[in-house]
MMTF fields as JSON, N, C-alpha, C and O atoms, coordinates in Angstrom:
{
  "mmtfVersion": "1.0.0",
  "mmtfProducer": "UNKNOWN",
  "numBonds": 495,
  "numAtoms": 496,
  "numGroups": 124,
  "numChains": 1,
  "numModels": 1,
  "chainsPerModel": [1],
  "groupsPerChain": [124],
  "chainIdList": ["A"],
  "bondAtomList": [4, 2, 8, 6, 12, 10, 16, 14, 20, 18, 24, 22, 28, 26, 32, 30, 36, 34, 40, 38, 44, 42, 48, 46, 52, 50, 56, 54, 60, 58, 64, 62, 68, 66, 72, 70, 76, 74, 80, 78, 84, 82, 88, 86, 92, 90, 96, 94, 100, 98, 104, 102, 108, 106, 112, 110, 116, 114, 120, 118, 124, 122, 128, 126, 132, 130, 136, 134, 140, 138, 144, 142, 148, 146, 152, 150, 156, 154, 160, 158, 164, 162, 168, 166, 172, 170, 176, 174, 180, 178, 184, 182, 188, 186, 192, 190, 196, 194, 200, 198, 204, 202, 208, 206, 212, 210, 216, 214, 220, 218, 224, 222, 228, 226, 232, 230, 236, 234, 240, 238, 244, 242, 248, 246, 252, 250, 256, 254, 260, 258, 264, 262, 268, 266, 272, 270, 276, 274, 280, 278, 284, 282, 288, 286, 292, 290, 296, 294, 300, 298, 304, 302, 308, 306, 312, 310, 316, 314, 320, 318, 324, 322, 328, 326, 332, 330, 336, 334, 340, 338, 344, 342, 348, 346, 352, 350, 356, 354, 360, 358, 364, 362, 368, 366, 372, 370, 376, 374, 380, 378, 384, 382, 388, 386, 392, 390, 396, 394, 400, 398, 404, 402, 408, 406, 412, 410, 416, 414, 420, 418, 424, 422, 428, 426, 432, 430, 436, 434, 440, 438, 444, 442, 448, 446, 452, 450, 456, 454, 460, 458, 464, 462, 468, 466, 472, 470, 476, 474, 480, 478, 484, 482, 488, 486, 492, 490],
  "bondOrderList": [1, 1, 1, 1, 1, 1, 1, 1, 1, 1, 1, 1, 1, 1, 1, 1, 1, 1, 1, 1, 1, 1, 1, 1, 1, 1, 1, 1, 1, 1, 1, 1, 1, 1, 1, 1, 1, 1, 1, 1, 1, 1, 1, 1, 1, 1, 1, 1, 1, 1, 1, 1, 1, 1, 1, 1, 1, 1, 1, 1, 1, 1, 1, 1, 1, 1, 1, 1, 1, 1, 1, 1, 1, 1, 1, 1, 1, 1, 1, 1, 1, 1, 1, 1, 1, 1, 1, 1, 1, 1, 1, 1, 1, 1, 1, 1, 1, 1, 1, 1, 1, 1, 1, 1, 1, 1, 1, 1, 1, 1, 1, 1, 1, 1, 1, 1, 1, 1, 1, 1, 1, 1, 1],
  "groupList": [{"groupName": "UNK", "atomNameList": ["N", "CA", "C", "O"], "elementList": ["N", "C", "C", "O"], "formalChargeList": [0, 0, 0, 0], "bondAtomList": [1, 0, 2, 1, 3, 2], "bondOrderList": [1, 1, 2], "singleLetterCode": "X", "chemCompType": "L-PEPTIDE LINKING"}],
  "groupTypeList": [0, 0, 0, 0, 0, 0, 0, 0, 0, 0, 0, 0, 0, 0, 0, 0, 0, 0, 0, 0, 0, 0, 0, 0, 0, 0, 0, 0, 0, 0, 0, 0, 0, 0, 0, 0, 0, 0, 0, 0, 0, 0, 0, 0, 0, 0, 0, 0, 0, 0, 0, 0, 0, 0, 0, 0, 0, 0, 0, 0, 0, 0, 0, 0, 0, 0, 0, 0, 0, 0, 0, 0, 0, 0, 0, 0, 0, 0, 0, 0, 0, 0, 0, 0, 0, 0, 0, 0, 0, 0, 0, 0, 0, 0, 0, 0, 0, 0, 0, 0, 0, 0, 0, 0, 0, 0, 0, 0, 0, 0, 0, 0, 0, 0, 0, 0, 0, 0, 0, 0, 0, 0, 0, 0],
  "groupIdList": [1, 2, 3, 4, 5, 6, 7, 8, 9, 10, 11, 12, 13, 14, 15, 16, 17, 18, 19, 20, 21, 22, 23, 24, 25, 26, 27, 28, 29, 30, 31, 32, 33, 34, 35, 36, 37, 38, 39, 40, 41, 42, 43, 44, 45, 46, 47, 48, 49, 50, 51, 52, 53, 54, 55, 56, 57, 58, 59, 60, 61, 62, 63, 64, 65, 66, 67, 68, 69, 70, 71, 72, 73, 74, 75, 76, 77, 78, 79, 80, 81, 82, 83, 84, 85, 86, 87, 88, 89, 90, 91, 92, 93, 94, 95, 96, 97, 98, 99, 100, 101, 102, 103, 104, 105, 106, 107, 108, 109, 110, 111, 112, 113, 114, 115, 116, 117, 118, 119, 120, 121, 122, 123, 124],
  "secStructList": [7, 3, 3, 7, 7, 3, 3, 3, 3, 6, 6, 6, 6, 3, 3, 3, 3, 7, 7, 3, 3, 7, 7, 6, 6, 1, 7, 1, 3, 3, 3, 7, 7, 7, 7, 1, 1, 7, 1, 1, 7, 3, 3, 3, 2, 2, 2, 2, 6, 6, 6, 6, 2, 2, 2, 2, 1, 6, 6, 3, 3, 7, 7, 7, 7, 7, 7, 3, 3, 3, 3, 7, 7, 7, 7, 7, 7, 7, 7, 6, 6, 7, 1, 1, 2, 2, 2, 2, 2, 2, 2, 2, 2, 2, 2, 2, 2, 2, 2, 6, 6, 7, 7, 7, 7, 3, 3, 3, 3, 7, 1, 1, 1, 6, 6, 2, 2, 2, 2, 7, 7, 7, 7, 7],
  "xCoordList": [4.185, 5.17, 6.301, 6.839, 6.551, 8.434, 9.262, 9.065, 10.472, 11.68, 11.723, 11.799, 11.655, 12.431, 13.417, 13.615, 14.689, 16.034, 16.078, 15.322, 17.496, 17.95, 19.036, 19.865, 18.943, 19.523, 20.791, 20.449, 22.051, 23.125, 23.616, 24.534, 23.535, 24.451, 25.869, 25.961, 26.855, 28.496, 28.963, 29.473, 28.379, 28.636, 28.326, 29.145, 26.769, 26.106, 25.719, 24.993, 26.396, 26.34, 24.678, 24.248, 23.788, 22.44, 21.618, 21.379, 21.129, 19.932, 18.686, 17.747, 18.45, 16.938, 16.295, 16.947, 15.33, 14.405, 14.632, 14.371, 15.15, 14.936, 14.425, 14.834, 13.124, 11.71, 12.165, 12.535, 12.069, 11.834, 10.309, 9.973, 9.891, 8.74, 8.966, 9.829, 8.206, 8.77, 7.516, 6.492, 7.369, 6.205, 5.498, 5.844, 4.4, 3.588, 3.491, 3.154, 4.112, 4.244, 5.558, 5.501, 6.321, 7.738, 7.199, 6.261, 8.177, 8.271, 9.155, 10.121, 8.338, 8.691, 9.723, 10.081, 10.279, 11.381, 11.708, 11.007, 13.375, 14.182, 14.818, 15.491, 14.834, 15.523, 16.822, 17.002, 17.856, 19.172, 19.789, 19.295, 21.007, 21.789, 21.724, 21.763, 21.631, 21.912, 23.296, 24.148, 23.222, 25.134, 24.813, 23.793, 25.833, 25.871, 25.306, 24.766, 25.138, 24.317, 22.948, 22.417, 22.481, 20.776, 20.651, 21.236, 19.874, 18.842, 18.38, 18.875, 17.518, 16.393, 16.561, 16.435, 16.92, 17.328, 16.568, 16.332, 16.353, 15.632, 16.041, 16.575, 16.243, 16.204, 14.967, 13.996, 14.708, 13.602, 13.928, 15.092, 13.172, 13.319, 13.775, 14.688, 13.235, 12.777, 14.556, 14.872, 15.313, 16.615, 17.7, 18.885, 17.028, 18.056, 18.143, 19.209, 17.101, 16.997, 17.754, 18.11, 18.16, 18.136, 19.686, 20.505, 20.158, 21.593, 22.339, 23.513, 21.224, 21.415, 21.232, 21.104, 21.264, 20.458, 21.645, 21.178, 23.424, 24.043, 24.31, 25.024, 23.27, 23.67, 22.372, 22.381, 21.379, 20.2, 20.585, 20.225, 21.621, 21.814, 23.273, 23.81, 23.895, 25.192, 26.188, 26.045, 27.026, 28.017, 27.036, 27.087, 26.004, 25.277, 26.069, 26.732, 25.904, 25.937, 24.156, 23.287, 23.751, 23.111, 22.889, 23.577, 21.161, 20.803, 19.938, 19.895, 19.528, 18.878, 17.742, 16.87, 17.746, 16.108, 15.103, 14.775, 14.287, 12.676, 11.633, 11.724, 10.661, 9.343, 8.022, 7.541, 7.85, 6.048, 5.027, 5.341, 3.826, 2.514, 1.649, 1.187, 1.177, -0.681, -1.401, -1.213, -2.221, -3.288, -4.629, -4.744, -5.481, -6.302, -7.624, -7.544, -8.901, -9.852, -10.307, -10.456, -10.61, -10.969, -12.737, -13.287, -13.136, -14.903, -14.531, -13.945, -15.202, -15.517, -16.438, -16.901, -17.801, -18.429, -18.861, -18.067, -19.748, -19.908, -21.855, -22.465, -22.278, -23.481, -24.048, -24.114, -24.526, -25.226, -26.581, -26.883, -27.113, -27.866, -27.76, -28.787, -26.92, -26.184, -26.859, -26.94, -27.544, -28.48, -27.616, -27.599, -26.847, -26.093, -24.725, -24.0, -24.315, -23.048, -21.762, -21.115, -21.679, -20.89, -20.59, -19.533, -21.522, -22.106, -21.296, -20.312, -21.983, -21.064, -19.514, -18.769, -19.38, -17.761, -17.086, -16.213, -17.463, -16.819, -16.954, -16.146, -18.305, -18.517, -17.51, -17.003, -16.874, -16.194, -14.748, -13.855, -14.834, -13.289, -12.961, -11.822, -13.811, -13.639, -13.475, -12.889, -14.271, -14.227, -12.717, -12.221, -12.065, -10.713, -9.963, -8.848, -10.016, -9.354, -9.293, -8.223, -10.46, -10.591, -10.375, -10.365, -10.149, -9.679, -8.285, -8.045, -7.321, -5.939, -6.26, -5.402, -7.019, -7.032, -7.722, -7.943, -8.012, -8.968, -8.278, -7.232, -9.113, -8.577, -7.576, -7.705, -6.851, -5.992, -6.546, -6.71, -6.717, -7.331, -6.337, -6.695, -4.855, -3.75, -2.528, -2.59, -1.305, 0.062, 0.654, 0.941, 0.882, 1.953, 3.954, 4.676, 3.96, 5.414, 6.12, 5.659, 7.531, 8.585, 8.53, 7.893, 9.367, 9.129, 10.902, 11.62, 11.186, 12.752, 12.271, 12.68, 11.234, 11.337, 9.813, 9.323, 9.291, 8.019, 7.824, 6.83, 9.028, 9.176, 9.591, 9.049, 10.309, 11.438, 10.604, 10.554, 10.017, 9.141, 7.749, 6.949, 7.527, 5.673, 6.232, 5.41, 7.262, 7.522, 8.554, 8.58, 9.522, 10.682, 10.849, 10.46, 11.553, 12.214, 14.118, 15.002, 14.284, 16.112, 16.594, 17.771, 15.668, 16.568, 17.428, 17.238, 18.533, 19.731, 19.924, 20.637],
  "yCoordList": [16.65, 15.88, 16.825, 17.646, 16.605, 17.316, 16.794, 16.426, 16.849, 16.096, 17.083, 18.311, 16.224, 16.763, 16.241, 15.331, 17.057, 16.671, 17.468, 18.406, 16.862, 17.375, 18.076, 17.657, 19.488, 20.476, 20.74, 21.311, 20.425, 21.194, 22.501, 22.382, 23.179, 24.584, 24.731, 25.175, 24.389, 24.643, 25.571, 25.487, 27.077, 28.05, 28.451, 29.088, 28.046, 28.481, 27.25, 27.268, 26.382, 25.078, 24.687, 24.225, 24.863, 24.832, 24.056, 24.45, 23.02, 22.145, 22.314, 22.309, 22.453, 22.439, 21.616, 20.581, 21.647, 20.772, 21.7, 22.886, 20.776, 21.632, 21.004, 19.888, 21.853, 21.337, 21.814, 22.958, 20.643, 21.275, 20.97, 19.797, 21.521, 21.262, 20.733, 21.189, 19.575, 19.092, 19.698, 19.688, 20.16, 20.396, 19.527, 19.352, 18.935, 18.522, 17.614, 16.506, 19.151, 18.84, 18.027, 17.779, 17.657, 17.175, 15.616, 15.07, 15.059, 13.5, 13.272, 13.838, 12.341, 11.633, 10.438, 9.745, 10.202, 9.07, 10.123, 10.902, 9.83, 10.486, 9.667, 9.182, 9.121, 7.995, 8.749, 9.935, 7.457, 7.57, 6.586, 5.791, 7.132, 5.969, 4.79, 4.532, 4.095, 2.631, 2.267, 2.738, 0.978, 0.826, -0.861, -1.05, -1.792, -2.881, -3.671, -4.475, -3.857, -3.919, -4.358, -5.461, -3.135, -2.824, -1.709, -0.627, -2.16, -1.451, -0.236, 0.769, -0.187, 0.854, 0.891, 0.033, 2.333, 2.681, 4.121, 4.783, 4.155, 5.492, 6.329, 5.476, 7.239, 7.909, 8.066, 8.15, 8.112, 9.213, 10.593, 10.925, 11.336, 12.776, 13.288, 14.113, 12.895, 12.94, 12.305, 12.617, 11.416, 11.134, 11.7, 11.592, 12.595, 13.484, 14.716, 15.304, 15.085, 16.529, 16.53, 17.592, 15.25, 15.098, 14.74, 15.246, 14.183, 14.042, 15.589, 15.845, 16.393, 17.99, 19.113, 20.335, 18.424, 19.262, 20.273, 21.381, 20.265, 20.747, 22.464, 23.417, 22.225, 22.961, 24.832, 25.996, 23.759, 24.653, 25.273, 26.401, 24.312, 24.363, 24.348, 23.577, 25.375, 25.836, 25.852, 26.656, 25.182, 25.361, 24.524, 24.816, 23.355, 22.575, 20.94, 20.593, 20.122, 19.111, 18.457, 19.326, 17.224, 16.819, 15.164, 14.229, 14.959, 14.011, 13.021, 13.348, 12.33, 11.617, 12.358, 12.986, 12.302, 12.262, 12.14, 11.604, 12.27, 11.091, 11.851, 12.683, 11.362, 12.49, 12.459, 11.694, 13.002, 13.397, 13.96, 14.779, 13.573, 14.521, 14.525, 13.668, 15.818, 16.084, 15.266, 15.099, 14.72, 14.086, 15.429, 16.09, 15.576, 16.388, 16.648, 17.095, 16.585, 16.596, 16.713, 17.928, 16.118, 16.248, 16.78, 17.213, 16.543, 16.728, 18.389, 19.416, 17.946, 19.415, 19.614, 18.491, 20.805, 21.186, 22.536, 23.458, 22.477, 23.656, 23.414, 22.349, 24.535, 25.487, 24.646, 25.228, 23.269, 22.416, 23.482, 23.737, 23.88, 24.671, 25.705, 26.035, 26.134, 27.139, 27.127, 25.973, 28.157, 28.332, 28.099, 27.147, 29.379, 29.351, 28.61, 28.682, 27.761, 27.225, 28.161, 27.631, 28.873, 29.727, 30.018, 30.089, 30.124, 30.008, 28.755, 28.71, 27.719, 26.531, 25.96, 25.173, 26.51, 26.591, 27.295, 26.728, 28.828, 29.281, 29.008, 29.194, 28.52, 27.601, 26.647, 26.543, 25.684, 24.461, 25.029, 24.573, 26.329, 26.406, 27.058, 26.937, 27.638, 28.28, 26.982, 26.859, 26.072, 24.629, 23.903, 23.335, 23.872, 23.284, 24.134, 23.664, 25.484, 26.584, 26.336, 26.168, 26.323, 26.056, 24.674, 24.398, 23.522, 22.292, 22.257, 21.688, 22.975, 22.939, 23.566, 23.373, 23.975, 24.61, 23.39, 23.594, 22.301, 21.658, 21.311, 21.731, 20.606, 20.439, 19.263, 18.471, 19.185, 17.683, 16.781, 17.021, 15.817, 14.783, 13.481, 12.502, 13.601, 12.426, 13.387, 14.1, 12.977, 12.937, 11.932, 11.147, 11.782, 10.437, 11.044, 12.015, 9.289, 9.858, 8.482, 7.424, 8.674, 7.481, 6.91, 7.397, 5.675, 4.768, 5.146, 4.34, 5.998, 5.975, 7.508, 7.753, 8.469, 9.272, 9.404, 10.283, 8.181, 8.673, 8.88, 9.484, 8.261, 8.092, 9.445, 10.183, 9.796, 11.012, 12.637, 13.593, 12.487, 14.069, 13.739, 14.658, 12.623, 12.792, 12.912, 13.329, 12.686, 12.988, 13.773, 14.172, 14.189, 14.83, 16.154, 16.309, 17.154, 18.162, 18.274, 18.059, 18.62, 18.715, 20.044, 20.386, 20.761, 22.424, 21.298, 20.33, 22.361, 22.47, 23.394, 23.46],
  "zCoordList": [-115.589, -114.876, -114.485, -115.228, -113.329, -112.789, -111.826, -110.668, -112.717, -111.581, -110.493, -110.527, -109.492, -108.11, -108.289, -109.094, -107.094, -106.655, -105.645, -105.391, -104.733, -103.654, -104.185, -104.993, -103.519, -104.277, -103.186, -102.15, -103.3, -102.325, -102.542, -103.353, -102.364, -102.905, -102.231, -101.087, -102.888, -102.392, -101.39, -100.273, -102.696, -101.867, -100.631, -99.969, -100.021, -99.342, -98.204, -97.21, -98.71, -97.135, -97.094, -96.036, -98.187, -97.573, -98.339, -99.48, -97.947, -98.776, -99.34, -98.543, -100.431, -100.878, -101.847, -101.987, -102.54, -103.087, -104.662, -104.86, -105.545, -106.581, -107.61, -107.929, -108.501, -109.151, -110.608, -110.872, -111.601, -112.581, -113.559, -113.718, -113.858, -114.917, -115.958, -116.709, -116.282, -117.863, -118.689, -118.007, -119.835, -120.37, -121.287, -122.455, -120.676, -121.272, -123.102, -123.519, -123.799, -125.075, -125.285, -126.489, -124.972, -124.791, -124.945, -124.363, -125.994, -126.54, -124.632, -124.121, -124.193, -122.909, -123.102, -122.15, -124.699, -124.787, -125.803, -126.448, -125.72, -127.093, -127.26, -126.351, -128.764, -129.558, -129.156, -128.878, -129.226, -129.072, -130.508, -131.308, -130.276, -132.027, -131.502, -130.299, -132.33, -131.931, -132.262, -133.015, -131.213, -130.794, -131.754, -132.417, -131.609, -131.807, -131.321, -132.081, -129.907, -128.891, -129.043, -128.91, -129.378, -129.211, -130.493, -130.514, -131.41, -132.621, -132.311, -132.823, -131.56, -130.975, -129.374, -128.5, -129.368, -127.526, -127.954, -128.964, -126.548, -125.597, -124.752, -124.044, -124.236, -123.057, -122.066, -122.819, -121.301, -120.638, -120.693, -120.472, -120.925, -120.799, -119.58, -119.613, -118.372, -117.073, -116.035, -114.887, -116.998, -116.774, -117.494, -117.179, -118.938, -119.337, -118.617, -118.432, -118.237, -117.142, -116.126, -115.615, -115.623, -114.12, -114.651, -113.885, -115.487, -115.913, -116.359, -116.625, -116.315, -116.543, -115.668, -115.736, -115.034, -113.693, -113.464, -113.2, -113.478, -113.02, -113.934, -113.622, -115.26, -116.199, -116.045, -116.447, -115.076, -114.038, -113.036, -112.699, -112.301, -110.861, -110.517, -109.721, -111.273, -110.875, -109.816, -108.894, -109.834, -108.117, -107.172, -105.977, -107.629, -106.691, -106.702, -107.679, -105.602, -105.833, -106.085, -106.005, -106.328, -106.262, -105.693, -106.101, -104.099, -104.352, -105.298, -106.484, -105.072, -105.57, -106.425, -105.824, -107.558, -108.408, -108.493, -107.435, -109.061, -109.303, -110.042, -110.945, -109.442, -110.94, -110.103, -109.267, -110.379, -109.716, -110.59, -111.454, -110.42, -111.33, -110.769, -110.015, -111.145, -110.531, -111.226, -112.431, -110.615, -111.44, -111.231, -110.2, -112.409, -111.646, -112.063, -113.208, -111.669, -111.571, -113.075, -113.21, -114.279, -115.686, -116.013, -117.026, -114.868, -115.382, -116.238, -115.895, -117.413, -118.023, -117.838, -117.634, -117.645, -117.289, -118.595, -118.779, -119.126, -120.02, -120.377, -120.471, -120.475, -120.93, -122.012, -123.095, -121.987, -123.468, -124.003, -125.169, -122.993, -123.435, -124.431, -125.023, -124.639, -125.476, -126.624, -127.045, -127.534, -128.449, -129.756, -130.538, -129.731, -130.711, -130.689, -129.696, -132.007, -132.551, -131.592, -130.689, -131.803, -131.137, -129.67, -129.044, -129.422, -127.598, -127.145, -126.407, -127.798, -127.228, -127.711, -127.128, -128.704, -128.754, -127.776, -127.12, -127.529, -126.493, -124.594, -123.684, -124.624, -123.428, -123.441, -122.324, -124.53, -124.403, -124.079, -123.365, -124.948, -125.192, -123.714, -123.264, -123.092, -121.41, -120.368, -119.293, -121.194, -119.681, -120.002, -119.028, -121.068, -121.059, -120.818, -120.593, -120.728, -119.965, -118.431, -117.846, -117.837, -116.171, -115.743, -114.543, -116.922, -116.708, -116.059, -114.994, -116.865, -116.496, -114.626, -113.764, -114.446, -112.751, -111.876, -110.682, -112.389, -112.097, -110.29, -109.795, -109.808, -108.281, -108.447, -109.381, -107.785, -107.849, -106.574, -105.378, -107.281, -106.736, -106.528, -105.873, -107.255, -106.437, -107.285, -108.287, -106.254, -106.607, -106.84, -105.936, -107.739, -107.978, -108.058, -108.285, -107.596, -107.566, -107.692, -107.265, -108.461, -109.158, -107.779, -106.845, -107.739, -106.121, -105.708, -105.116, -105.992, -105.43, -104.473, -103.338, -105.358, -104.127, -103.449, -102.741, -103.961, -102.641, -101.377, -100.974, -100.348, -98.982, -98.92, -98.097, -99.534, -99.231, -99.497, -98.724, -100.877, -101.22, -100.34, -100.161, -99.886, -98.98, -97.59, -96.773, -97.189, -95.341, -95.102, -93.938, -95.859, -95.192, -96.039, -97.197, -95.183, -95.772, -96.121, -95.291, -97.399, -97.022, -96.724, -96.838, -96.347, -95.542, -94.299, -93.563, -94.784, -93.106, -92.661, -91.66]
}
């Protein structure tokens, strides 16, 4: 998964697209204290980044947010034939290697920026 944003740069008068990567291994909710309110609260990860963005993206203003992911092709593919125990461990362990390359087969994206990251550019 990675936030996009619309990236302003102050100094430089000039618009761009700025990507961050969330990794994978990363808890996608982070407990927050609880208030009086509410017991059990959350963050998104994906809205703490983007509430941080200025700490990436120095002397920028920022538009709007959102999130996107590859979806991507999962068939593993590996050597059953493989004689030896070994053979096919390292056959398996090579096909979840070439998995992560797999083809992407959809993009998804949050509904605040799908219009905006599938048709337009923000260079000025």
């Amino acid at each position: 998964m990675s936030v996009v944003l619309d990236v302003h740069r102050l100094d430089r008068a000039r618009s761009y697209r700025g990507l961050i990567r969330l990794p994978g291994r990363l808890r996608r909710f982070i407990p927050l204290a609880p208030t009086p309110d509410a017991a059990t609260r959350f963050a998104c990860l994906e809205d703490v980044v983007a509430a941080f963005a200025g700490h990436l993206f120095p002397r920028c203003d920022f538009g709007p947010a959102g999130v996107f992911r590859v979806v991507r092709d999962l068939d593993i593919e590996f050597d059953e034939e493989a004689e030896d125990s070994d053979d096919l461990v390292l056959s398996f362990e090579a096909a979840l290697r070439e998995r992560k390359r797999g083809n992407a087969i959809r993009v998804e994206f949050s509904p605040q920026r799908r219009q905006t990251c599938a048709t337009s550019s923000p260079r000025s």
